[in-house]
C-alpha positions in Angstrom: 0.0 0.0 0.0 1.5 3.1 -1.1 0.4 6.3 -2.8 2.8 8.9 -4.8 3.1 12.2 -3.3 5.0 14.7 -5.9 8.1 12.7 -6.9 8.0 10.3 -3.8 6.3 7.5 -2.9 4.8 7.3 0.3 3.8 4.0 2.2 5.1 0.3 2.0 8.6 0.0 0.7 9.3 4.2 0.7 11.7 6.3 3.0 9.1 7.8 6.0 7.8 11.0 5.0 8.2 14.2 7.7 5.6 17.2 7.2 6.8 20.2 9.3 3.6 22.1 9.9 4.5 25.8 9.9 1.0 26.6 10.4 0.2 30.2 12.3 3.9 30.5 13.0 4.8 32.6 10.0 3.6 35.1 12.4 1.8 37.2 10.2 5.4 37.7 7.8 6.0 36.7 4.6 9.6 36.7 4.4 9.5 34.9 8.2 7.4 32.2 6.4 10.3 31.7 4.0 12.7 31.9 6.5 10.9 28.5 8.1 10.8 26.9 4.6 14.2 27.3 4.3 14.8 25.8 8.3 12.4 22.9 7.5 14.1 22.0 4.0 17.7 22.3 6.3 16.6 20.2 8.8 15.3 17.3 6.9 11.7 17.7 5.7 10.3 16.1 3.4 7.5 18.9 2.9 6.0 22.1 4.9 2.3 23.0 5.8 0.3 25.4 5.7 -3.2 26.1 6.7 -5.7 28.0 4.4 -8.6 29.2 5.6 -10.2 32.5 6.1 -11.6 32.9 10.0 -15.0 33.6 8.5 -15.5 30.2 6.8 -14.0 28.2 9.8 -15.2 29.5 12.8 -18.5 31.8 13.8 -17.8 35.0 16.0 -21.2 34.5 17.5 -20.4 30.8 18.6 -17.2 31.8 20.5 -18.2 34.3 22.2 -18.1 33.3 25.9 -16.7 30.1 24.9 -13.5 28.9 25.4 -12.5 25.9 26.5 -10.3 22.5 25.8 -6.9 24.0 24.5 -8.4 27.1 23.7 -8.4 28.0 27.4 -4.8 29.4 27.6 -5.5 32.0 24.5 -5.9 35.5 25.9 -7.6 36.9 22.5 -11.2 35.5 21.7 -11.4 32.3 19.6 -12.1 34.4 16.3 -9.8 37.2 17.0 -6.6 34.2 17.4 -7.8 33.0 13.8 -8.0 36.3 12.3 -3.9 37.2 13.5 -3.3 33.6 12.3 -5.0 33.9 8.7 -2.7 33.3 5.7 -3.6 35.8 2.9 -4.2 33.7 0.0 -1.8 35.7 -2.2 1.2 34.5 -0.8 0.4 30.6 -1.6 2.0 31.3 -5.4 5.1 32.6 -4.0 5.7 30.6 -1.5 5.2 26.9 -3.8 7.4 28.3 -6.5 10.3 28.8 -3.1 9.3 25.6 -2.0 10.1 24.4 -5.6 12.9 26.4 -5.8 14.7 24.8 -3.3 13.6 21.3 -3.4 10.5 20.7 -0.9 7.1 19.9 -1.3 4.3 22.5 -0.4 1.5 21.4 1.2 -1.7 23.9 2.8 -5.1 22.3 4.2 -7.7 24.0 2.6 -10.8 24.8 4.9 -13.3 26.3 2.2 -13.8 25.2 -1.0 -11.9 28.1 -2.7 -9.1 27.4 -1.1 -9.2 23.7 -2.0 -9.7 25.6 -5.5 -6.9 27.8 -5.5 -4.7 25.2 -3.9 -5.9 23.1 -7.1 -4.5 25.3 -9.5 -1.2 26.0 -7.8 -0.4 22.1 -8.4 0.6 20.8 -5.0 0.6 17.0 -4.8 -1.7 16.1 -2.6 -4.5 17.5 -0.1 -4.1 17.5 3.5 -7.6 17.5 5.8 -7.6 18.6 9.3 -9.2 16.1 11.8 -11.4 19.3 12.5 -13.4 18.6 8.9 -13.5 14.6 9.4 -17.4 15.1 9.3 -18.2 17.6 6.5 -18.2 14.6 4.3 -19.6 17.0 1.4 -16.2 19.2 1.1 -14.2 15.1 1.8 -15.9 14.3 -1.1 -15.3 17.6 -3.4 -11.6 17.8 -2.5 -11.0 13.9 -3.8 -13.0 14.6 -6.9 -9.4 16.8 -7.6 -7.8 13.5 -8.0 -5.0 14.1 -6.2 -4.2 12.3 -2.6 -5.6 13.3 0.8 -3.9 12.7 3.6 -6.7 12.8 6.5 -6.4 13.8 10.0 -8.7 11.1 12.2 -8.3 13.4 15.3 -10.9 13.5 18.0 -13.2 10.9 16.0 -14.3 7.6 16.0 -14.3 4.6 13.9 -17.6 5.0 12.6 -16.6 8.2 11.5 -13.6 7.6 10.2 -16.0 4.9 8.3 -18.1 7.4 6.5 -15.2 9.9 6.0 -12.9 6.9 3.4 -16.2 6.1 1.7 -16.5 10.0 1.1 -13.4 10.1 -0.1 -13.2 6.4 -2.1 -16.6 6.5 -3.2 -15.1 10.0 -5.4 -13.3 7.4 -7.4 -10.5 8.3 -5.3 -8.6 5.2 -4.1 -5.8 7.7 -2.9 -5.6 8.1 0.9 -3.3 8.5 4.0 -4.8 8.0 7.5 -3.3 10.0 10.1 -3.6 9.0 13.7 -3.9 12.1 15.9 -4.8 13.2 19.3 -6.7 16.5 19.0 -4.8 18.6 21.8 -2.2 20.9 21.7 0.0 20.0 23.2 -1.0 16.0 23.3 0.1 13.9 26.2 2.0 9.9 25.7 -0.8 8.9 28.1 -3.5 9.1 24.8 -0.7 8.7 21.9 -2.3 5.1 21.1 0.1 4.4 18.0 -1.1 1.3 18.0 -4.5 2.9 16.9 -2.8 3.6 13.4 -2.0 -0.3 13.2 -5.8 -1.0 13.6 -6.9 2.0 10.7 -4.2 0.4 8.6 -6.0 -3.2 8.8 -9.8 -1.6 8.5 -9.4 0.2 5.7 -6.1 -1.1 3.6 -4.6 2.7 3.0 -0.9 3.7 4.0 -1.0 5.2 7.8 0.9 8.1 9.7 0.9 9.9 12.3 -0.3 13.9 13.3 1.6 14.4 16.5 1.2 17.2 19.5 3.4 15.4 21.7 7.0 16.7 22.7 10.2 15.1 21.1 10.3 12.2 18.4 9.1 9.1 20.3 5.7 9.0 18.6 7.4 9.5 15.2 9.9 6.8 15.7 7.1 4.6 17.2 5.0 5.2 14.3 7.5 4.4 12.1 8.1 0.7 14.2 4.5 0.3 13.9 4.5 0.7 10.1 3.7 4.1 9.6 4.7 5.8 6.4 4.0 9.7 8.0 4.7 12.1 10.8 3.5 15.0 10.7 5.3 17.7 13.8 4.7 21.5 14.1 7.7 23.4 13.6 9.0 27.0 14.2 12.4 28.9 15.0 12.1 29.8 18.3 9.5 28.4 20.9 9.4 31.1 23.4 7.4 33.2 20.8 4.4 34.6 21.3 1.3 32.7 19.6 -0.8 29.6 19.5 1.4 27.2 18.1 5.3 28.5 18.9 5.6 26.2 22.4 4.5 22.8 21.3 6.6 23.4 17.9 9.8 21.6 17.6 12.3 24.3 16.4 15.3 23.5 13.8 17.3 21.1 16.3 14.4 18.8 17.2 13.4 18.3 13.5 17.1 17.5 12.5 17.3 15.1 15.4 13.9 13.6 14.7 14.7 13.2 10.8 18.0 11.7 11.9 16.9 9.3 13.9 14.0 8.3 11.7 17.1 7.6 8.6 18.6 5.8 11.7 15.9 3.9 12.5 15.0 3.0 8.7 18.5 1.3 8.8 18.2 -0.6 11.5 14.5 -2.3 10.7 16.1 -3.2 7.8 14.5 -6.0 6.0 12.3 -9.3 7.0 15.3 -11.4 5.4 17.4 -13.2 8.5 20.7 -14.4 6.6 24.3 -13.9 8.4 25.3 -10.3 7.3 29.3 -9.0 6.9 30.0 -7.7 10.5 29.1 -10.7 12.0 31.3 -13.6 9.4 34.3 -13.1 12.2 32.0 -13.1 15.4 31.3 -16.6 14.1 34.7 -17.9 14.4 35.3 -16.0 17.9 31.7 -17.0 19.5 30.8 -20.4 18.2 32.1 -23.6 19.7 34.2 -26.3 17.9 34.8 -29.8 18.6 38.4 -29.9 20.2 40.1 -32.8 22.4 39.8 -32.7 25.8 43.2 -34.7 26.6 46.2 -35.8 24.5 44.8 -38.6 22.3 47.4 -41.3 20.5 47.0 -42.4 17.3 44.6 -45.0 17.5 42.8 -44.9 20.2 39.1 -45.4 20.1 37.9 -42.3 20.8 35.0 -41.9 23.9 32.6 -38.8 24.8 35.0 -38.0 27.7 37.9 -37.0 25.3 36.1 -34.2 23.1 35.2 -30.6 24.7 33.6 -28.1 22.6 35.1 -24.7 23.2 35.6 -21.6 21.3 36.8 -20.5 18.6 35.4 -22.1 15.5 37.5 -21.6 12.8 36.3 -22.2 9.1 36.2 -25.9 8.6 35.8 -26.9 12.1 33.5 -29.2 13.3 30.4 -28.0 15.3 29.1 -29.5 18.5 26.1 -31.3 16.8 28.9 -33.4 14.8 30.7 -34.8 17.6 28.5 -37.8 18.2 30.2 -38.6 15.0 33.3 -39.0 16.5 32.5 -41.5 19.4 33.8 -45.2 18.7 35.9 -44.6 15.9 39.8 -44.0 16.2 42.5 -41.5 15.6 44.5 -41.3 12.8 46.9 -39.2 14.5 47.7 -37.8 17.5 45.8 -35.4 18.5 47.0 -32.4 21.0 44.7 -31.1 23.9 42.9 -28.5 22.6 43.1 -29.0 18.8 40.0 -29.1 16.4 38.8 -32.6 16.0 37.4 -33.2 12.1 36.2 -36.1 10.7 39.5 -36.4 8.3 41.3 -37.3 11.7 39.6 -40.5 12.6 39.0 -43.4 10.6 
């Protein structure tokens, strides 16, 4: 199961594929947006993130006001005033893929109306990313995979059945296309509710590569995911965490990316393959580890060898005999003397 994201392919059999989501960090700066293009391509990224939306066509005014609560609690600014600072003008999408293109990473930006899955469309990025937020609104599931392209869905905050309705949105499109992210919808997320394992069971139901949308500190969920099978991480990213704004202290900044890229390559090499053959580093552990069949006392030349005379000791030299052999060996005689110590092969008895 794999699906082809720009140039790469991303699932079974392809290198794991790290989204740094930029997000409301641009911090209301174009060139600062660049800037964190530019960190994310340095540290390893396999594509950045935005989000477009306009705070009219996400949120109401009249339904926040008053209410705040879940992660939304620690914001000083009303719901609708946090999405207004955080808004990406639309204009700079253009600008901003041809940079990405420029220097050699993908461009991704979830689309939360349908002109911005539109204009997103026309820019040519590779695939559509949905926020677990839209998992229901099965109508705009179902007009974004009409596009063609891949999604790559956030299952956030939602349950099975849901997640149910949403691929058959999606599939049903004539899509066959899709990444499943696991997420927990809270920023930031705590290990206690991570559940990787919950990506396993999404990969079994419904047969489509799996990843993971992560709000937990560090890399362990990414390199866990990636154990598991997972073919995705997506991490929030700035330069500096101590700025101000919604999304700057769960971030991982430039060092935490590198490090979490690095030890995903790390990681790649060390799953390796299913195949279990004797590989290169280990032909001379062999000789020094494995046990030979060696004489336990001189031995004259003709001498009906008993169990009491062989040992089996380390090394094992090429050509020796190994333990399972020595029954071989009992009842028949030397041919020669044999020293304490020395291998025992068959060409020494008769």
């Amino acid at each position: 199961m794999r699906v082809k994201v720009g140039e790469k392919y991303v699932g079974d059999g392809g290198p794991f594929y790290t989204v740094a989501e930029i997000g409301s960090n641009f911090d209301g700066s174009y060139e600062r947006a660049k800037k964190l293009i530019y960190l994310a391509k340095k540290a390893g990224a396999d594509a950045v993130k935005f989000q477009c939306f306009t705070p009219d066509k996400i949120v109401s005014r009249e339904g926040f006001e008053g209410l705040k609560m879940g992660f939304q609690a620690k914001w000083s600014k009303p719901v609708f005033e946090v999405y207004k600072d955080a808004e990406f003008p639309r204009e700079w999408n253009k600008g901003l893929f041809d940079y990405c293109k420029q220097i050699g990473i993908t461009y991704f930006s979830t689309p939360y109306d349908y002109e911005a899955a539109d204009l997103l469309d026309s820019l040519g990025i590779p695939a559509f990313k949905i926020g677990s937020g839209d998992i229901t609104w099965l109508d705009f599931l179902s007009y974004v995979a009409k596009k063609g392209k891949p999604v790559i869905l956030g299952t956030g905050a939602s349950t099975m059945q849901e997640i149910r309705e949403a691929v058959h949105a999606i599939k049903s499109s004539g899509n066959e296309q899709l990444i499943l992210l696991q997420c927990v919808t809270n920023y930031p997320a705590s290990f206690d509710d991570a559940n990787i394992r919950a990506m396993v069971k999404l990969k079994e139901a419904f047969t489509v590569p799996v990843g993971y949308s992560d709000h937990t500190p560090g890399d362990i969920v990414a390199l866990g995911t990636l154990a598991l099978g997972g073919c995705m991480i997506e991490k929030h990213f700035t330069d500096d965490k101590n700025r101000h704004g919604p999304d700057h202290p769960f971030a991982m900044d430039f060092s935490d990316f590198k490090k979490m890229v690095d030890d995903v390559r790390l990681l790649e090499k060390a799953l390796g393959t299913e195949k279990k053959e004797l590989y290169n580093e280990e032909k001379e552990t062999v000789i020094l580890q494995r046990r030979c069949v060696r004489a336990a006392k001189d031995i004259a030349v003709g001498i009906k060898i008993s169990q009491d005379m062989l040992t089996v000791l380390r090394p094992a030299p090429e050509g020796s005999l190994p333990p399972k052999l020595a029954e071989h060996l009992v009842g028949r005689k030397s041919a020669i003397f044999l020293k304490k110590g020395e291998i025992i092969t068959l060409d020494m008895v008769k």
